[in-house]
N, C-alpha and C positions, 0 to 999 in steps of 0.2 A: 476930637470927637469922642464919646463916650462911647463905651460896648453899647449900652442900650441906644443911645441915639444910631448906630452905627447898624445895629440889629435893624432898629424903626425904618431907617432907608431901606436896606436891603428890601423891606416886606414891599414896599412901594416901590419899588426899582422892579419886584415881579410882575406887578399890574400894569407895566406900561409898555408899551409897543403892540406890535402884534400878538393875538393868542390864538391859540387852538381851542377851540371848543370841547371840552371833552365830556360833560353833562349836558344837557339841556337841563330847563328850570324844573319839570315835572322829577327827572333824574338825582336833581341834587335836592330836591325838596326829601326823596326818599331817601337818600344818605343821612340829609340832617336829620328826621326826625330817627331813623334808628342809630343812628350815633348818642341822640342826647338821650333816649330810651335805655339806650345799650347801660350808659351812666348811671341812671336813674337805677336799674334794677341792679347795677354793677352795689352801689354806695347800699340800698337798703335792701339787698339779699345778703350780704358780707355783714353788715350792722345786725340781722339777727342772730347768725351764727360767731358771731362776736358781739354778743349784748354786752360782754364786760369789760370790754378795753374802752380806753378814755375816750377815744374818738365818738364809739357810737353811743356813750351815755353822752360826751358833746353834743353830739345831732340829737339823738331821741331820748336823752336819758329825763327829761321831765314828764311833768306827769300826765299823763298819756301818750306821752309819745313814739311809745314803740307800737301804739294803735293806730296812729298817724301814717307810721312807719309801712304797716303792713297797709295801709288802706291806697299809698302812694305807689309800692309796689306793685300791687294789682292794678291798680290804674297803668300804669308805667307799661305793664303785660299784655294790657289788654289793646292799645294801643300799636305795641311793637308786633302785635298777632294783625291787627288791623294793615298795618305797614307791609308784613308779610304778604294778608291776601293783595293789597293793591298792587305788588311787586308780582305776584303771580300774574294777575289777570295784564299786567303790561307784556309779561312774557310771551302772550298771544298774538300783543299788538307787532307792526312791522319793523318798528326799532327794538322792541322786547325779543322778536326772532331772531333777527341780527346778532344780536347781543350774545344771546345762548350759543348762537355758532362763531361767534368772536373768543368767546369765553370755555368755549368747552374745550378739554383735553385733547392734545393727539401726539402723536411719535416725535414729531420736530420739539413738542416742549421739554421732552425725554432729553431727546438730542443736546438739546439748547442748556439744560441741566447739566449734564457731563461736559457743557463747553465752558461753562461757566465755573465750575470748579476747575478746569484745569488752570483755564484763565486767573485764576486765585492764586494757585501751586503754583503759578510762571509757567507753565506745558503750553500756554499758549499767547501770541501778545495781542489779541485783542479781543473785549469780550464779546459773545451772541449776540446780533442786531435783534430785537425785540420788534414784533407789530403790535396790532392795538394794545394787546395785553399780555405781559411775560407770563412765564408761567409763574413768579411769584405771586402774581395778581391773582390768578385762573387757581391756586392753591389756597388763598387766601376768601375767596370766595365759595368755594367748596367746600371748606372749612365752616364757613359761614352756615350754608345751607345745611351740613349736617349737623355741628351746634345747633340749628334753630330746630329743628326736627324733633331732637333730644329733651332742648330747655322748654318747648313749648308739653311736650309730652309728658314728660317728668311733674312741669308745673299745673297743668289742668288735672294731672291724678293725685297731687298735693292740695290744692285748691278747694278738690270734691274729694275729700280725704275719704269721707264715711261712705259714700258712694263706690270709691275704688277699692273700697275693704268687703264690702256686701261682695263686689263680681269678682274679685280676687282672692288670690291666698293672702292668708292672715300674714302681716311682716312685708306686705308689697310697701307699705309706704315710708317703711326706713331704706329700703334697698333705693326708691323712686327719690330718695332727699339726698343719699350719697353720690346717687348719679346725676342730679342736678346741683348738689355743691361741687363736686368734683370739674364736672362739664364747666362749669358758672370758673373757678380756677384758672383752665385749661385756653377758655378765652379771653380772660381776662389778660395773663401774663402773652395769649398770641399780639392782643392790642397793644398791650406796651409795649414789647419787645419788638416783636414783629413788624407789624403796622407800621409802628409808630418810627420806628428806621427807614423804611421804606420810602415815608411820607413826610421824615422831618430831618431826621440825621442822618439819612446818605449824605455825601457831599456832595454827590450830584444835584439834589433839590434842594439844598439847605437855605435857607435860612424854612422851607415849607412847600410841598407842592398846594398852593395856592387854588388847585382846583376841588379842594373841598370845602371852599367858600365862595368862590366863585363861578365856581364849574368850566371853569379856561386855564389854561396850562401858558405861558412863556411858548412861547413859539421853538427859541435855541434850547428850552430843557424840554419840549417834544420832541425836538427833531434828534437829542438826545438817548430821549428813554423809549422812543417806537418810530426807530428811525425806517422800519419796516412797513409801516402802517401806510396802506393807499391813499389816505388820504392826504398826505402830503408830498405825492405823486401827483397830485390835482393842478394843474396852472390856476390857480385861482388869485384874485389881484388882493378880495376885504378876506382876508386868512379869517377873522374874527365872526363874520357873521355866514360866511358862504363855507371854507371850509372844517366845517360840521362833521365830526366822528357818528358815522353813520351806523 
């Protein structure tokens, strides 16, 4: 069997048996659409501040197309701001509160931190049980919200350039382009690195944690990574439709 053939099963050996539910549809539709946004502004916010390397005269270098460029990124922005508000006004809803107190910081992530590193050094032999969300997750997301904070403030006072120069001091909108390229960097390399281990190259979920297409998890790589998590304290028989991360 080939690597790739070998890869192709592994992906489909995830989707089968029992899952956890760890999105619902409304949930992963909001992942998708700011994942491929995220891309989107990732590929032509880097393409203008490298107008001159091969790649972005590849993508936009015909003629017009670094007009194209900017017209796709504001689209791209305006969208990812839309995504935003919907994600707020979920925050209201009963799974949106949930969420926020599943997700938000406390002492034991602290804890769980220093367990985990020692767990690394050998100080300890077995790593922190994690519930719903480690605190890699809970940091990762944090992360998120104050990026988005940043990039969306930065970009609507780039956006309305001549506007932010009337109510501002003169020189606001090179300082507001260095903090949203720098910021635009800063999450960039969290997604690759970061993320993208977390979610692809652990060994723990490797071949893909599968719920960012599916919105369900492998039941034994749940019971795994939130061995913690009440909801698989539930007697529950359809794992797949009944227990639901609440």
């Amino acid at each position: 069997m080939s690597d790739f053939s070998e890869w192709t099963q592994q992906f489909k050996l995830l989707n089968q048996g029992r899952q956890i539910v760890r999105m619902k549809p409304d949930e992963l539709l909001q992942h998708t659409i700011l994942m491929v946004t995220f891309i989107v502004l990732a590929i032509t916010g880097f393409a203008f501040h490298y107008s001159g390397s091969f790649w972005a005269k590849f993508l936009f270098g015909w003629p017009g197309g670094f007009m194209v460029r900017r017209i796709i990124h504001r689209v791209a922005s305006v969208i990812f701001i839309m995504t935003t508000v919907w994600h707020i006004i979920y925050l209201f809803h009963a799974r949106g509160k949930q969420f926020m107190r599943d997700v938000f910081p406390t002492r034991k992530d602290f804890i769980q931190f220093i367990q985990t590193m020692a767990y690394d050094l050998g100080f300890r032999k077995e790593p922190p049980r994690f519930g719903r969300f480690s605190y890699i997750e809970k940091a990762e997301y944090w992360a998120l919200v104050w990026g988005t904070v940043v990039m969306i403030i930065t970009g609507i006072s780039l956006w309305f350039g001549a506007m932010t120069e009337r109510f501002m001091h003169v020189g606001t909108l090179g300082v507001m382009l260095v903090i949203h390229f720098y910021e635009a960097i800063l999450a960039s390399l969290a997604i690759l690195i970061w993320h993208m281990y977390s979610t692809v190259f652990n060994p723990a979920v490797y071949p893909n944690n599968p719920s960012w297409y599916t919105g369900k998890m492998p039941e034994k790589m749940y019971h795994h990574e939130h061995p913690e998590d009440p909801v698989l304290k539930n007697d529950k028989t359809d794992v797949e439709e009944k227990a639901e991360v609440q």
